[in-house]
C-alpha positions in Angstrom: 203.6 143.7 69.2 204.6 140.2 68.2 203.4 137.4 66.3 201.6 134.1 67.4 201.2 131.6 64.7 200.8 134.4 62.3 198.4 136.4 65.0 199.2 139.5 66.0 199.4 139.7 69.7 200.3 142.7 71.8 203.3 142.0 74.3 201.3 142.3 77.4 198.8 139.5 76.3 201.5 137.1 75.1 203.1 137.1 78.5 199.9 136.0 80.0 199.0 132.9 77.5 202.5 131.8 77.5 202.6 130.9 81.5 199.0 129.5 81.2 200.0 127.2 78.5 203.4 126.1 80.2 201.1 125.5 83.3 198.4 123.2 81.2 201.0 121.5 79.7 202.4 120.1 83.2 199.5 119.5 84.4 198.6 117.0 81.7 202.4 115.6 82.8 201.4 115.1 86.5 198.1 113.7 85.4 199.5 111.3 83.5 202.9 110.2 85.0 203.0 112.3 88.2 203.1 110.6 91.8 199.3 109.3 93.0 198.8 112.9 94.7 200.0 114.5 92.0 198.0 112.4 89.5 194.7 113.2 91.4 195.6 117.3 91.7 196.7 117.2 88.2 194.0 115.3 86.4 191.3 116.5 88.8 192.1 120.2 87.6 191.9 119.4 84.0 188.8 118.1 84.8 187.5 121.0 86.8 188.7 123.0 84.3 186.3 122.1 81.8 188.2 123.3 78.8 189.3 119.8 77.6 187.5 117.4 74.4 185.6 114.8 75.6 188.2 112.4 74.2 190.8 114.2 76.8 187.9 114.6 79.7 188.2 110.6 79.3 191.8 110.6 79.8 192.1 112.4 82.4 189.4 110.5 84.7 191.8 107.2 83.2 194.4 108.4 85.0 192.6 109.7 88.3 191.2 106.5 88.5 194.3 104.5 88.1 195.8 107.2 90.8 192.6 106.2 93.8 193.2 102.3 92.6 197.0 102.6 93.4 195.8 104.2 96.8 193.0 101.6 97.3 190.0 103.7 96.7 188.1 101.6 94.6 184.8 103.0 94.8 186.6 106.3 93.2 188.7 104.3 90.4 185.5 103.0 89.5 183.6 105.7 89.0 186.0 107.7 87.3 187.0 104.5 84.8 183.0 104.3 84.1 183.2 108.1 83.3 186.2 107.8 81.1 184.5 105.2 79.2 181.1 107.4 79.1 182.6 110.4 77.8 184.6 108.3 75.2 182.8 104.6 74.3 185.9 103.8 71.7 188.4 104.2 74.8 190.8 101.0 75.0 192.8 102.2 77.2 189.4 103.0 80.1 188.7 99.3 79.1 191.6 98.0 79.7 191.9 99.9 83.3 188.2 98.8 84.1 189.6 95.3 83.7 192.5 95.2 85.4 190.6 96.8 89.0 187.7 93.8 88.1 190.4 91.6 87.6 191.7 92.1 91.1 188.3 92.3 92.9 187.9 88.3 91.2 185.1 89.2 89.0 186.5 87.3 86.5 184.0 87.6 84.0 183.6 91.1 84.4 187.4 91.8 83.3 187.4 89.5 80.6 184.4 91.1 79.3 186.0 94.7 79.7 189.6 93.2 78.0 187.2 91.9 75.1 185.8 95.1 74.5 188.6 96.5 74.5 190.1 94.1 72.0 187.0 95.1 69.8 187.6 98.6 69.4 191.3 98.2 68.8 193.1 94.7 67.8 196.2 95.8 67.6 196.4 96.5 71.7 198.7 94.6 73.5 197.9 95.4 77.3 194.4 93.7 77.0 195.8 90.7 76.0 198.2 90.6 78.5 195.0 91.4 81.5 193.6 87.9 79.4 196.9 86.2 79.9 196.9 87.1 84.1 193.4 86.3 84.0 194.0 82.7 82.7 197.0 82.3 85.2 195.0 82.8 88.5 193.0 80.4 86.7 195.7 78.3 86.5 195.3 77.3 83.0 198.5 78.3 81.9 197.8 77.1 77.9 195.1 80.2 77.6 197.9 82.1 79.3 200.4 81.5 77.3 198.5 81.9 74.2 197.7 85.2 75.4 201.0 86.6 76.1 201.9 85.2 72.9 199.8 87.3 71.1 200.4 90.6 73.1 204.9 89.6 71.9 203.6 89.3 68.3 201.8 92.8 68.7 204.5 94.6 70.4 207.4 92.3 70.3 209.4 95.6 73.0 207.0 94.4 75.3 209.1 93.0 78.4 206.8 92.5 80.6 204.6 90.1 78.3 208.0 88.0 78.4 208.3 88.0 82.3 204.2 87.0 82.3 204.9 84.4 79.6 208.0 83.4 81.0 206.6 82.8 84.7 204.0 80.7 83.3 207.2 78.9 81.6 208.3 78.3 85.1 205.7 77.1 86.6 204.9 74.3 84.1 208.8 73.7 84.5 209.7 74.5 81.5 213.0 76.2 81.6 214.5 76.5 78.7 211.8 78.7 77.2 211.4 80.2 80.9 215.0 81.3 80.4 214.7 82.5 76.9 211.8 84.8 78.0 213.4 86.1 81.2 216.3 86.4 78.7 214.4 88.9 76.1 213.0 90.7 78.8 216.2 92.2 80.6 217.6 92.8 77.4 214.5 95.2 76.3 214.0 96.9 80.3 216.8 96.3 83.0 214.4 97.0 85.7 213.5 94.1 85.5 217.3 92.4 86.0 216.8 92.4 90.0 213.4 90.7 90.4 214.3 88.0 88.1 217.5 87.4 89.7 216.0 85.1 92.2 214.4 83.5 89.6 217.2 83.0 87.2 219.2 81.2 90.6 215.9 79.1 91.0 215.8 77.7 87.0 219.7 77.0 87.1 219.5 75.1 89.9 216.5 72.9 88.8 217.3 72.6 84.9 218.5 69.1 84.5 221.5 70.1 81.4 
């Protein structure tokens, strides 16, 4: 016999929960940070399962649905980000999603309207303000866009992706200085992002007027 969390358990069962936990455990790994196959395999048995909160249900149809967008299933994505968000109405993160896929259909007012709501049940959420922000730039008002990458830096000032947005929108209005400051703060906080701004670090030294 041995204990579990101050349980008794006889050997023979132990064995058996231990490999099924291990098991669930990667599975909620795949689901959410596995490969697009493994993403829809992994989430789609959690779901299957039926063991999960609804809270978790709504995660895991998040990530599916983000999975069929990346392999251009949009009918899928859809459905499952207007599952996620039906299971669990105070979901950001679904909102968020929902935007970003309306976002690049062009329903513009459909996304801002999901990044809104999103914003509503949690203000302290960078990504929709950043899905705000790329909605203002293919709108090309770069002020809005600004302002809204902005306010995702003051939320999560790690965030080095809201310094590329905000410094591309730098760029375009030929601003360089602060274009370089952002692209700047950015490689420092993720070097991934070192090799696609090289091109543009060449570009803004060769047009800055010193």
């Amino acid at each position: 016999m041995r204990m579990l969390k101050g349980i008794v358990v006889p050997a023979l069962i132990l064995a058996n929960l231990l490999p099924t936990a291990a098991q669930h455990s990667q599975q909620w790994k795949d689901c959410e940070n596995g490969s697009d196959e493994k993403q829809i395999e992994a989430c789609s048995a959690i779901i299957q399962a039926g063991r999960e909160t609804k809270k978790n249900l709504a995660r895991a149809y998040s990530h599916r649905g983000t999975a069929y967008s990346h392999k251009g299933d949009r009918e899928r994505a859809s459905k499952d980000y207007d599952e996620a968000i039906r299971l669990d109405p105070k979901s950001s993160f679904a909102y968020v999603l929902r935007g970003n896929q309306q976002k690049d259909r062009g329903n513009v007012n459909e996304a801002m309207s999901n990044y809104n709501q999103a914003l509503k049940i949690d203000p302290n959420y960078a990504d929709p303000h950043i899905g705000l922000g790329n909605v203002y730039s293919n709108k090309k008002d770069s002020d809005h866009a600004i302002a809204e990458f902005t306010k995702a830096i003051r939320i999560d000032p790690q965030y080095a992706l809201a310094y590329v947005n905000r410094g591309n929108e730098y760029y375009k209005n030929k601003d360089f200085d602060n274009a370089i400051c952002d692209y700047s703060a950015a490689i420092r906080l993720n070097d991934q992002h070192a090799r696609c701004l090289r091109q543009s670090w060449q570009l803004l030294f060769s047009e800055r007027r010193f």
